[in-house]
Every structure is written in structure tokens, then in C-alpha cells.
C-alpha positions as CSV (number, residue, x, y, z in Angstrom):
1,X,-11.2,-10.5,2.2
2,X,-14.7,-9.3,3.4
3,X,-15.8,-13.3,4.3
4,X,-12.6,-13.0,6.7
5,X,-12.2,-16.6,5.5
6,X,-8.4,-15.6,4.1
7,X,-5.5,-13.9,5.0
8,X,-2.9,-12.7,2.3
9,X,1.1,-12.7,3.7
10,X,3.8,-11.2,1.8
11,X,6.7,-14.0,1.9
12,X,9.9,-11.4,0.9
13,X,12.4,-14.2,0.2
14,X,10.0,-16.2,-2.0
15,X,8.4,-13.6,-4.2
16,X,5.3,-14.6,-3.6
17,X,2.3,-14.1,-1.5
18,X,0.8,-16.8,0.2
19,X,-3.1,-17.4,0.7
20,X,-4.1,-19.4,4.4
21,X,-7.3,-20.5,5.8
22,X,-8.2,-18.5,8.9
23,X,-11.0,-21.4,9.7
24,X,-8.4,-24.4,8.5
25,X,-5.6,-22.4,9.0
26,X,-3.5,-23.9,6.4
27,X,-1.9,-22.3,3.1
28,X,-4.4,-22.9,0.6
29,X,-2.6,-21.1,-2.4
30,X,0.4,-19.3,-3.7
31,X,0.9,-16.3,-5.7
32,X,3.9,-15.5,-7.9
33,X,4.6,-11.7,-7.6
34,X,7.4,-9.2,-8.3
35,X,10.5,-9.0,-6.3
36,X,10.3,-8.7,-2.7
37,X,7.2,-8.0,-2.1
38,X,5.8,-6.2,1.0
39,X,2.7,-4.0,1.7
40,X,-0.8,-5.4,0.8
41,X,-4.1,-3.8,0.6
42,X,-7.6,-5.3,-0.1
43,X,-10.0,-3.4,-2.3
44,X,-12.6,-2.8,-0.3
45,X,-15.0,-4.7,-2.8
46,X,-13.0,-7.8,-1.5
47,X,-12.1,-8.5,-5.3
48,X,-8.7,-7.4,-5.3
49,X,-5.4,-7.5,-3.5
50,X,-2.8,-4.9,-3.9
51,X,0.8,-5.6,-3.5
52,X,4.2,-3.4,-3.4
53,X,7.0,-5.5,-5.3
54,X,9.9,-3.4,-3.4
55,X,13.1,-4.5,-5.2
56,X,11.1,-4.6,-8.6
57,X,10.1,-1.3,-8.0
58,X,6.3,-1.7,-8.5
59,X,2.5,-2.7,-7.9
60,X,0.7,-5.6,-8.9
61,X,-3.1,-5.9,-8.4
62,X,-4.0,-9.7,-7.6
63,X,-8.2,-11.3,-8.6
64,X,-9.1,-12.7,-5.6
65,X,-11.3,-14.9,-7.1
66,X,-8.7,-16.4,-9.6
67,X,-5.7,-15.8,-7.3
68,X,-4.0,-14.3,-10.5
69,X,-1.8,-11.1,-11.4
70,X,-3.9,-9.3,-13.7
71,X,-1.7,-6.0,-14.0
72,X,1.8,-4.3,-12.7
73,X,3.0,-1.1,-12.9
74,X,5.9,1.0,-12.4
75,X,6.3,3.7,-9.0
76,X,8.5,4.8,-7.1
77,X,11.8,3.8,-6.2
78,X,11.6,0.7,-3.4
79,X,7.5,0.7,-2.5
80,X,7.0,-0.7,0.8
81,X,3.7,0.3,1.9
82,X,0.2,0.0,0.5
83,X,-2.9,1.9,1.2
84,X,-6.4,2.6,-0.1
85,X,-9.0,5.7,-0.4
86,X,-12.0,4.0,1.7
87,X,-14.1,4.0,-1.7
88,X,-11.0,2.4,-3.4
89,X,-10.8,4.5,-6.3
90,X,-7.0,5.4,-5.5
91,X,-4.2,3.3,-4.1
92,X,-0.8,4.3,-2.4
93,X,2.7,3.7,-2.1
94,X,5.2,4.4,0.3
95,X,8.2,4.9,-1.8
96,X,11.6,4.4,0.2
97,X,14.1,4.6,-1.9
98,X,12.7,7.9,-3.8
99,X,10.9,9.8,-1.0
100,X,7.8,10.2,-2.3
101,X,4.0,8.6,-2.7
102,X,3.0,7.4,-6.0
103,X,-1.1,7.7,-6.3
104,X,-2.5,4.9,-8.6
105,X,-6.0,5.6,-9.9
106,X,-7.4,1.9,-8.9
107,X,-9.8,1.7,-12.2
108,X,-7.1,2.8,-15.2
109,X,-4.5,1.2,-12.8
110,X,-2.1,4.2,-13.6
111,X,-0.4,6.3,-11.3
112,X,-1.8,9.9,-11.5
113,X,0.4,11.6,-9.1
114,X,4.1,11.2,-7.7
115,X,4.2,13.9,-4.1
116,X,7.6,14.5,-2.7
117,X,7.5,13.3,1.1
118,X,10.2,13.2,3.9
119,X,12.7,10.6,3.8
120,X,12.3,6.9,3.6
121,X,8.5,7.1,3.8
122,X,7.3,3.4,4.7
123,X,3.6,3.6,5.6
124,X,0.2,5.5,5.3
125,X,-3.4,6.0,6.3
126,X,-5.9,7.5,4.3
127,X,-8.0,9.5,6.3
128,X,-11.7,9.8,4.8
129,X,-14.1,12.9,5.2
130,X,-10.7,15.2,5.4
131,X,-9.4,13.9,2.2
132,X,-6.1,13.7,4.1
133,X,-3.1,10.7,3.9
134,X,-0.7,10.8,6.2
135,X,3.0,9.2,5.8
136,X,5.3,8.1,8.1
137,X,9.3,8.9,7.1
138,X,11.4,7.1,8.5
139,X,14.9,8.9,8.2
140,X,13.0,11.9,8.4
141,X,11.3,11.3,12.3
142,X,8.5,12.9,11.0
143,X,4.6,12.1,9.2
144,X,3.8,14.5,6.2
145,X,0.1,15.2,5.9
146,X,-1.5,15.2,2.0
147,X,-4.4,17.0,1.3
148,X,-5.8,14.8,-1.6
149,X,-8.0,17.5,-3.4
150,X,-4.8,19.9,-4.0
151,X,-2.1,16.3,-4.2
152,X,0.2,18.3,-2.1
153,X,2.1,18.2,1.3
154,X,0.4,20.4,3.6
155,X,2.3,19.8,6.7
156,X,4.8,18.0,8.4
157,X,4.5,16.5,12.0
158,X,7.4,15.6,13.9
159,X,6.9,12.1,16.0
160,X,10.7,10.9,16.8
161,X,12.8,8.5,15.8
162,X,12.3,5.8,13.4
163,X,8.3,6.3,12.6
164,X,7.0,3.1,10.3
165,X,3.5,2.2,10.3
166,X,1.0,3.9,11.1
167,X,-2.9,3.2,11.5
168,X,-6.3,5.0,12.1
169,X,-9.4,4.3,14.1
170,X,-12.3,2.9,11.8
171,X,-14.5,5.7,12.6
172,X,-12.1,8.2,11.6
């Protein structure tokens, strides 16, 4: 959240996703979501909170300012990680089970493009001013590279064994 006042954690077991207090740090609130959920991503206006439901096979989008569910769709098979455009227009998931990256258009809240990745892809970083996501695949050892504009896989980088999340500096 922009006010850094709250932190958002995924509780896998419990289906839900629990709201703390980084000043009182104590669980202020609970959210009901979808099976297993794991990746999170706050909208960059601060008002919402994405949210991969792995076993339910799909994304809910959370108000921050009610602490409610407002939508869910359907992706991939097993979505485990969550990442946005930096305008927050399109959001991403890492879909294990199926290989692939479901793009979500933020505003309809529909996805708009399933692209074919290595295997067991588990995390990615949107890289802005090159239009670019990468993905890390697990079972694959490897990060494909998405160029955006054409929604396709324009290369694949191999990093060894095992790759999961992945991160980029702020400044690009």
C-alpha cells in the first residue's frame, strides 16, 4: 500500500490473506480468498491487491479500502506468481502447472493473452521502457523474455537450476 502502513501475506493453508500493521505490527484484518493462494501484487494506485488462488486456478482482485473480493477469474493451470505493468493496466501470472503466462487487462479484469513459457514458470518482472517481462521456469533452468507489444517469447536465457523469483532494480 503506498502509506506503507500495511503489509498483505498470503496464508496458503488458510485461504486467506492476512492484513498487519507495520506501525502496530499486529493482524488488523482477514481476507477470504480462493484456494491456496500465493503471489500478490499492489496496483500501483494503492487501491487494489492482486492475488494468485493456485489450487483454484485463478486471480482475485481485493479493494483495499473495503478489504473485499470484488472479482475472480479463471487462468492458467496452478498461478503462483503475480506481477504488474508499472502503469498497472496489465497483470500477470506465472502459471505452473500449464507453462504459460496469462495477461489480465487490469480495467475489464479479463485475461487478453495466454504465451507459452518454459516449464513450471513461478515468477516475473515487468520491465518498463522495453516493454519486456521476463519469467523464471523452474523445470526449465531457464528465464523466457516477452516482448509485450508483439505478446510473444522472444528469447530464452539459461540461468541453472531451479530459477524462482526474480526482481528488478527500481530504476530499470
Amino acid at each position: 500500500h503506498p502509506d506503507s502502513r500495511h503489509l498483505y501475506v498470503a496464508d496458503w493453508y488458510e485461504d486467506v490473506v492476512r492484513v498487519i500493521d507495520t506501525q502496530t505490527l499486529k493482524i488488523t484484518n482477514t481476507i477470504d480468498v480462493g484456494a491456496s493462494p500465493s503471489g500478490l501484487a499492489v496496483h500501483p494506485d494503492g487501491h487494489k491487491l492482486y492475488v494468485a488462488n493456485r489450487v483454484d486456478n485463478s486471480l482475485s482482485a481485493i479493494n483495499l479500502d473495503s478489504h473485499v473480493v470484488t472479482e475472480t477469474i479463471a487462468v492458467g493451470t496452478a498461478p503462483f506468481g503475480v506481477s504488474l505493468s508499472s502503469s498497472g493496466d496489465r497483470v500477470f501470472t506465472a502459471n505452473v502447472q500449464s507453462s504459460d503466462v496469462s495477461i489480465i487487462d487490469s480495467n475489464s479484469f479479463e485475461v487478453i493473452a495466454t504465451i507459452g513459457v518454459g516449464m513450471f514458470p513461478y515468477a516475473s518482472a515487468y520491465v518498463p521502457g522495453m516493454e519486456r517481462l521476463f519469467v523464471t521456469n523452474q523445470r526449465a533452468a531457464s528465464v523466457s523474455v516477452i516482448d509485450m507489444e508483439t505478446e510473444t517469447t522472444i528469447n530464452t536465457i539459461d540461468v541453472g537450476v531451479y530459477p524462482e523469483g526474480i526482481n528488478l532494480l527500481p530504476d530499470g
